[in-house]
C-alpha positions as CSV (number, residue, x, y, z in Angstrom):
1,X,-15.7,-6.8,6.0
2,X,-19.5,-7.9,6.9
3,X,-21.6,-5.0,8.3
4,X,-24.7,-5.4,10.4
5,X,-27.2,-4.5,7.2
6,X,-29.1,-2.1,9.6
7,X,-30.8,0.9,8.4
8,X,-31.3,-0.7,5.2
9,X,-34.0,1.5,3.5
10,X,-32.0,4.9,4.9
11,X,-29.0,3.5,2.7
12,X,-30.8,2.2,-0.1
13,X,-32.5,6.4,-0.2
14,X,-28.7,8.1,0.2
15,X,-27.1,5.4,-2.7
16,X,-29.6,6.2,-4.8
17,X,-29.6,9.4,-4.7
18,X,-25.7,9.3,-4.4
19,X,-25.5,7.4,-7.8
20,X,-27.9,10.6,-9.5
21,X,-26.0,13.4,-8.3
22,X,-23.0,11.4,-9.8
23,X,-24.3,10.8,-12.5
24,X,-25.3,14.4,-12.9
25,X,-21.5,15.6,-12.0
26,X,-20.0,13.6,-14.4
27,X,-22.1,15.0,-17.4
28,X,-20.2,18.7,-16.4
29,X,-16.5,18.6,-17.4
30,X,-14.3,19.3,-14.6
31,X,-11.0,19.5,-14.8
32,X,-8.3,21.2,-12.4
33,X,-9.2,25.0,-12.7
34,X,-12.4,24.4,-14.8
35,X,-14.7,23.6,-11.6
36,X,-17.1,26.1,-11.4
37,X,-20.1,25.0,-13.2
38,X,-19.3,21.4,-11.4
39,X,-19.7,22.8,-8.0
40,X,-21.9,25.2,-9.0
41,X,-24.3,22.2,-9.4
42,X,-23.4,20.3,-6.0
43,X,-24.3,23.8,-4.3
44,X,-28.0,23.7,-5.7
45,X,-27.9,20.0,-5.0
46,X,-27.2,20.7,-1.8
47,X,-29.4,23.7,-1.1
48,X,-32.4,21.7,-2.6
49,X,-32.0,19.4,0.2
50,X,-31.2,22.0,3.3
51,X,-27.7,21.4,3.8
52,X,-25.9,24.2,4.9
53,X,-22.9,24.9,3.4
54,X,-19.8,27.6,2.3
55,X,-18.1,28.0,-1.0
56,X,-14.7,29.1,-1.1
57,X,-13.6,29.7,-4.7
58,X,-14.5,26.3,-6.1
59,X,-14.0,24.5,-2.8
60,X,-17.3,23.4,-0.6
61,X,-17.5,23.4,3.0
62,X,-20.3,21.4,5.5
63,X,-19.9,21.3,9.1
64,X,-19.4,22.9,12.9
65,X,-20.1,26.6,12.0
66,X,-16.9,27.7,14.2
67,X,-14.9,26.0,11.6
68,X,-16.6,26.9,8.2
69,X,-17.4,30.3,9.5
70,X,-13.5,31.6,10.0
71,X,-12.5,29.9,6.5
72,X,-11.6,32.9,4.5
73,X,-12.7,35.7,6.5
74,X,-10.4,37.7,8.4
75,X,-12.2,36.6,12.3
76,X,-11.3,33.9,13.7
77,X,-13.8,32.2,15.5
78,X,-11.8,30.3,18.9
79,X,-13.6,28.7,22.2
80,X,-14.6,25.4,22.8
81,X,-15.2,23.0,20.4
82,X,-15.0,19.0,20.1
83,X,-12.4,16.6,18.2
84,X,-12.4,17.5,14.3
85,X,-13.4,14.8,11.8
86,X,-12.5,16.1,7.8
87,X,-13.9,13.8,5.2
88,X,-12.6,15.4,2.3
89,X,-12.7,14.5,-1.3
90,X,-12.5,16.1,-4.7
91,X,-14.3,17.8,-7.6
92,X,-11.8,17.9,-10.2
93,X,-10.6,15.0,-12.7
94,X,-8.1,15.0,-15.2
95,X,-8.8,15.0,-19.0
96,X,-10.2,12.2,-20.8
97,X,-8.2,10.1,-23.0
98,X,-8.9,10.1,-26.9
99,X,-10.3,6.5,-26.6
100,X,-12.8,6.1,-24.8
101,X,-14.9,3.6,-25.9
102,X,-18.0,5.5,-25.1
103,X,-19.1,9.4,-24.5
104,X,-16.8,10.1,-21.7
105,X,-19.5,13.0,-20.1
106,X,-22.8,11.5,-21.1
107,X,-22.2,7.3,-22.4
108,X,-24.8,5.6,-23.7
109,X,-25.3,3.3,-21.0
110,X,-26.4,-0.3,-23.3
111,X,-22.9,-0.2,-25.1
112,X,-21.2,1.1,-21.7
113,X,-22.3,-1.9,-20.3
114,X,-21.4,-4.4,-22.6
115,X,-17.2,-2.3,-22.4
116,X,-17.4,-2.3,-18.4
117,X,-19.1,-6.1,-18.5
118,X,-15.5,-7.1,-20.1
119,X,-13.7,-4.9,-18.2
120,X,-14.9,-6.5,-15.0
121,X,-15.1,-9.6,-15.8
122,X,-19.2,-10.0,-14.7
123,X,-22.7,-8.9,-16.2
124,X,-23.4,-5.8,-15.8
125,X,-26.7,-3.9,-15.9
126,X,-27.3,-0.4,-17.2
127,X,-28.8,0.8,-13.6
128,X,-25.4,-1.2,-11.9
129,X,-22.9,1.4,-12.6
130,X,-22.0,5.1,-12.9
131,X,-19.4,5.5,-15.8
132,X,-17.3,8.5,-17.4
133,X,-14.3,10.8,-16.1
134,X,-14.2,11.2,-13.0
135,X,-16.7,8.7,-12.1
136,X,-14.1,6.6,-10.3
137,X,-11.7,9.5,-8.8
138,X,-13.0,11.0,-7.2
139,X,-17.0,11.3,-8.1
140,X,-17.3,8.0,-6.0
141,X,-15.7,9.6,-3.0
142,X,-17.0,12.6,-3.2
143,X,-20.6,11.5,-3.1
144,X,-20.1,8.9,-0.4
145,X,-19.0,11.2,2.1
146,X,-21.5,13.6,1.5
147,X,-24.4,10.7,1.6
148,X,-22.5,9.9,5.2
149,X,-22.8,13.5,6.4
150,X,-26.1,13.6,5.7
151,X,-26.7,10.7,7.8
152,X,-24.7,12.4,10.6
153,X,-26.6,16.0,9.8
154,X,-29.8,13.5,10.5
155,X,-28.6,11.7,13.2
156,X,-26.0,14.0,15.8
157,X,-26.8,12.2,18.6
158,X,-24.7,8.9,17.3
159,X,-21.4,11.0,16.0
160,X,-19.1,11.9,18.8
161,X,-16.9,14.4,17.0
162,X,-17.7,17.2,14.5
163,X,-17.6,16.5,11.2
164,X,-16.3,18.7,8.2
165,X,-17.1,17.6,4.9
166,X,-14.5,19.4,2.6
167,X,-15.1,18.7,-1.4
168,X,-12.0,20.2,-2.7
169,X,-11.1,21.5,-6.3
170,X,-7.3,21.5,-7.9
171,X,-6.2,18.2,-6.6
172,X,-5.0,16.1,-10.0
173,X,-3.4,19.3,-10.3
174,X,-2.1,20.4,-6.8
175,X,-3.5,23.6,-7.6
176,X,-3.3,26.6,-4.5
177,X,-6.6,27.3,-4.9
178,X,-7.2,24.0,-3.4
179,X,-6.6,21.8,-0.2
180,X,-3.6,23.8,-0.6
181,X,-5.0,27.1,0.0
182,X,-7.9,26.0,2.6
183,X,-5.2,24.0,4.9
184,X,-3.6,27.6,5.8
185,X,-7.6,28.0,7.5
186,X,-8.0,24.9,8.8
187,X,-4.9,23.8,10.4
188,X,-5.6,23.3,14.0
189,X,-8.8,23.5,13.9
190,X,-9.1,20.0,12.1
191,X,-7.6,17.2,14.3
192,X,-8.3,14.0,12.0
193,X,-8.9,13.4,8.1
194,X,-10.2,11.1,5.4
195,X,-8.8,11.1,2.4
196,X,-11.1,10.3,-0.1
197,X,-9.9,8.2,-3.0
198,X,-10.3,5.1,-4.6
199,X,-8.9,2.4,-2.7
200,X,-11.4,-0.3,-2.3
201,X,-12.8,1.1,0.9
202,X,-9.3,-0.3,2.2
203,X,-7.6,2.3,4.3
204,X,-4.1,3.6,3.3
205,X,-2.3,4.3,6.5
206,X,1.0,5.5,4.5
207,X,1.4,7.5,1.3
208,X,4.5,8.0,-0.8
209,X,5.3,11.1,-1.9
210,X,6.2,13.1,-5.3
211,X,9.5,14.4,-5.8
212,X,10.5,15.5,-9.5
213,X,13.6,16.7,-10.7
214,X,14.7,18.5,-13.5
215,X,18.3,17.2,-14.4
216,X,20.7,19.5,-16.3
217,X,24.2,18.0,-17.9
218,X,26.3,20.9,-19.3
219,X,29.5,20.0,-21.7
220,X,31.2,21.7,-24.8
221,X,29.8,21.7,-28.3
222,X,32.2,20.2,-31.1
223,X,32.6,18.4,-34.1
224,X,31.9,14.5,-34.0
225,X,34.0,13.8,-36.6
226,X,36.9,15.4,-35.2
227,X,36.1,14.0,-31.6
228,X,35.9,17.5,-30.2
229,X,34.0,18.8,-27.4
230,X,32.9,17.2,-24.0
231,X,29.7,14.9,-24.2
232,X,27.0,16.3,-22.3
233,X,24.8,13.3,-23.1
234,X,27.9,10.9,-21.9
235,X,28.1,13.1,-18.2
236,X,24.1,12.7,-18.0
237,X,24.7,8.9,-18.7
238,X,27.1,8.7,-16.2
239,X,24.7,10.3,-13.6
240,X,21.7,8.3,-14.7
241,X,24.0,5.1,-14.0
242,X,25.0,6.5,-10.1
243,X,21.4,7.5,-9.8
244,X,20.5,3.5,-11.0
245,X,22.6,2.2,-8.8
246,X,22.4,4.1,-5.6
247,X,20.7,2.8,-2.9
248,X,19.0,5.4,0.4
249,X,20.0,3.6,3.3
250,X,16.9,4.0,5.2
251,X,14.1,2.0,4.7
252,X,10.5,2.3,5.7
253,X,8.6,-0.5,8.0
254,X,5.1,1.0,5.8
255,X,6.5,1.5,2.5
256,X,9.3,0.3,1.6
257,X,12.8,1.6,-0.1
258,X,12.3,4.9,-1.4
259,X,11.4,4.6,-5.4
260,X,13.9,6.3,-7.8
261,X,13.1,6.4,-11.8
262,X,14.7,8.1,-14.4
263,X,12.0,8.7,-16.5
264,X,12.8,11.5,-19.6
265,X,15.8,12.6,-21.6
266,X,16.6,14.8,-24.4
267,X,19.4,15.8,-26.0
268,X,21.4,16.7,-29.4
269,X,20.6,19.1,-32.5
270,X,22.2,17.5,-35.4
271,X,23.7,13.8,-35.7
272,X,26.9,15.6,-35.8
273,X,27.4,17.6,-33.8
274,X,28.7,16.7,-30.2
275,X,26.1,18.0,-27.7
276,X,26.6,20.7,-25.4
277,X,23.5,20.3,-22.9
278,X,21.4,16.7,-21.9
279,X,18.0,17.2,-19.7
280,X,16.8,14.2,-18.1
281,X,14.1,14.2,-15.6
282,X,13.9,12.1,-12.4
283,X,10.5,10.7,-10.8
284,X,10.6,10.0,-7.2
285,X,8.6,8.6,-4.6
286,X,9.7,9.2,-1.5
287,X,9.1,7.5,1.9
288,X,8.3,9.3,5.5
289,X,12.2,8.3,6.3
290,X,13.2,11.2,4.2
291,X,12.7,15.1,3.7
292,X,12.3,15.6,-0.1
293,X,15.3,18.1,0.7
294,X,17.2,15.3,2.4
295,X,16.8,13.4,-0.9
296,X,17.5,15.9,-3.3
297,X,21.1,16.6,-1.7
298,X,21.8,12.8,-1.6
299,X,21.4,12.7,-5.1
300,X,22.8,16.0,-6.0
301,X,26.2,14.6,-4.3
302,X,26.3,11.4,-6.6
303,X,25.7,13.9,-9.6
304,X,27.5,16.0,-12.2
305,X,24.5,17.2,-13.5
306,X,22.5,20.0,-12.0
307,X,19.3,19.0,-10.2
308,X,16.4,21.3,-9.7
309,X,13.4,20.4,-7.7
310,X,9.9,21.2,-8.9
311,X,8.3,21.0,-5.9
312,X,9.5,20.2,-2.4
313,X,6.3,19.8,-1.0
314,X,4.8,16.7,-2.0
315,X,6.1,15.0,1.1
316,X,5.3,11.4,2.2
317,X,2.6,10.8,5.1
318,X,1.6,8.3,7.6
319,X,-0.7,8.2,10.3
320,X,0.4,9.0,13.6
321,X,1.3,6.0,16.1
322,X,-1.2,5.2,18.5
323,X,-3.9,6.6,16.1
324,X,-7.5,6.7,16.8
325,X,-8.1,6.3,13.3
326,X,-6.0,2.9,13.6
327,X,-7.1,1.7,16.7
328,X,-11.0,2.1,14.6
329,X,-9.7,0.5,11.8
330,X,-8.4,-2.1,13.9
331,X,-12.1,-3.2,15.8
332,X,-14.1,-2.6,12.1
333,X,-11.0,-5.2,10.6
334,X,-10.8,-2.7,7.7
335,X,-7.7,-3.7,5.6
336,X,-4.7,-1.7,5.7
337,X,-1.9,-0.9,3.3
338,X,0.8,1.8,2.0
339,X,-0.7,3.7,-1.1
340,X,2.0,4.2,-4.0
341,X,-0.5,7.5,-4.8
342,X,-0.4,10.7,-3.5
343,X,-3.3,12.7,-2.7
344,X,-4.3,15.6,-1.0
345,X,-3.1,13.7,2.3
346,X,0.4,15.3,1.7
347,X,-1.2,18.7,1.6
348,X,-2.8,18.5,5.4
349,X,-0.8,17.9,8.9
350,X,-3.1,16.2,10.9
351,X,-3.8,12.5,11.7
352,X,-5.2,10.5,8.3
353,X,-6.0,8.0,6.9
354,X,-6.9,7.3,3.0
355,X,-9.7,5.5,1.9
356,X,-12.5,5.7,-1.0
357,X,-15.0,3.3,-3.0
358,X,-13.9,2.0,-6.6
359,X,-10.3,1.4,-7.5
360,X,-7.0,3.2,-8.1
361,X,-6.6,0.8,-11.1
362,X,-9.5,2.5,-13.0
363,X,-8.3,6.3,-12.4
364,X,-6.5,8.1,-15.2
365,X,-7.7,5.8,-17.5
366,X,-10.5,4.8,-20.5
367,X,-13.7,3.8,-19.7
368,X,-13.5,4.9,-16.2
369,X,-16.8,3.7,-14.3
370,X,-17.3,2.7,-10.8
371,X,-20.1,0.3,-9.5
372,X,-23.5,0.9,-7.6
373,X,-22.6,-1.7,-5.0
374,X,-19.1,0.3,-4.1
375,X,-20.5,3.6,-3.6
376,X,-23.1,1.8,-1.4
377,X,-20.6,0.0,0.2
378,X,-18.2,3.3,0.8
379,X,-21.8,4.7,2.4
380,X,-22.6,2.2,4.8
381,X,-18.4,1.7,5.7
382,X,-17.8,5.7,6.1
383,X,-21.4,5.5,8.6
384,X,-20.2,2.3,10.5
385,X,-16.5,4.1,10.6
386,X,-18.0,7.2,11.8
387,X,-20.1,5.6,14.7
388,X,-17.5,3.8,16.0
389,X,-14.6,6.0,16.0
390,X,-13.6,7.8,19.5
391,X,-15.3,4.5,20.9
């Protein structure tokens, strides 16, 4: 997508200064429940540059004071207000795999670039990338959207809603301290969301859910050599076979069939004797044609096995028909698609779209980095979104 390249000094100031607060981030580890010192230092960051803001827990807040101000307190600020904009991204990664081929928290930069150079196919310079956890999902996001509320906290007069920057904590997680726990504030006070998350600056306009299942086959204990007993690893088989096989009816224009995996199972004590119980645990990934309950007793009716949910929240999400946020996507020819991922999309109600710099490819993986040009790119395509939406 070709952008006029105005303002080009403004952007080249916010990307540069994006890439050192990154930077800066990445050096604090930060994962779900351990964000403190992390947002600790975007506070200062922020407060070192005026930008007003409210900490909730571990969760950071920027935007029309009706809305910040009644998150968390008891008063409820109501009256007039304009159309809602969230950008919301988060502070919290994951763990760091074991091998890493450089410092995942502080790399030295000359061999990171010669491991990201292969990685990506290209030359790289030291000063042409951020690397290290988090880096990619969601450090990118996160300090895109903030560089693009600056720009709008500079510049009002060419934003026609109000925008609400929410960095959230707990997400890899789907901690309640999180987008979980601040949607209870914000809902209906926010009227549209983006989801920040690597995606290529392409907008997901669909997102599968998460539905896991804890599978429980119950027999009778016996001898093997005398045959004895009832097979509880043969009943949970069975069911695995049914669940293979069986096919949801409905089908999704966005996404797709919805995605069925059995991907765990345990059974047996001894190679002799017969066993009496067989766990097996089902990954789903539902589509918006189906509750998570409606899935659940589909399956359960196919089964012998007892099947437990571990969450029925994680629902699917797509953005409304006749969406605004479409309809902008649409005139800026951003690229669309259905995300495989979930995010804290299925955690809010409101109209949304998904859509971040770097790549979902990179995330929850070594060597995580993302490039300079991205989070300039996610700068300058956030602004141009921004300006043009409500047009």
């Amino acid at each position: 997508m070709d952008y006029v390249p105005h303002r080009k000094a403004y952007i080249d100031r916010l990307t540069a200064e994006a890439t050192v607060l990154l930077k800066g981030m990445v050096a604090i580890p930060s994962p779900s429940f351990e964000e403190d010192a992390v947002c600790s230092h975007i506070c200062d960051w922020m407060r070192e540059r005026g930008i007003s803001y409210k900490r909730i827990g571990n969760n950071i807040l920027c935007g029309p004071e009706q809305v910040v101000r009644s998150v968390g307190d008891e008063s409820r600020d109501g009256g007039e207000r304009r159309k809602c904009l969230m950008l919301c991204a988060h502070i919290d990664t994951v763990s760091p795999s074991e091998d890493y081929g450089f410092n995942p928290y502080s790399p030295d930069y000359q061999e990171a670039a010669k491991i990201i150079g292969q990685i990506s196919g290209r030359a790289m310079g030291e000063e042409d990338f951020v690397a290290g956890i988090g880096s990619n999902d969601d450090g990118g996001s996160v300090v895109a959207m903030l560089a693009a509320y600056r720009y709008f906290m500079e510049n009002p007069e060419e934003c026609a809603t109000d925008l609400l920057l929410v960095l959230s904590c707990e997400e890899e997680r789907s901690g309640k301290g999180g987008m979980t726990g601040l949607w209870e504030d914000l809902k209906g006070k926010v009227d549209y969301a983006i989801i920040g998350e690597p995606t290529g600056m392409r907008a997901a306009t669909s997102e599968r859910g998460l539905l896991v299942i804890d599978a429980v086959a119950e027999g009778i204990s016996g001898h093997a050599a005398r045959n004895e007993g009832v097979n509880a690893l043969y009943i949970a088989l069975e069911d695995i076979e049914a669940i293979r096989r069986h096919k949801f009816s409905r089908t999704s224009a966005r996404m797709g069939e919805v995605n069925v995996n059995v991907t765990q199972i345990n059974a047996g004590t001894a190679h002799n004797v017969i066993p009496d119980r067989c766990t097996f645990v089902i990954d789903i990934r539902p589509t918006e044609k189906y509750s998570n309950e409606e899935i659940l007793n589909e399956l359960q009716g196919i089964c012998r096995s007892r099947l437990t949910p571990r969450n029925l929240k994680n629902s699917s999400s797509a953005t409304f028909e006749e969406s605004p946020l479409q309809k902008t996507l649409e005139s800026l020819e951003i690229d669309t698609f259905s995300s495989p991922t979930t995010s804290d999309w299925m955690r809010v109600s409101c109209d949304t779209i998904k859509m971040g710099p770097g790549e979902s490819s990179r995330s929850h993986k070594k060597d995580e980095f993302i490039l300079k040009d991205e989070i300039e790119n996610g700068i300058q395509t956030y602004i141009s979104f921004i300006e043009n939406f409500g047009k």
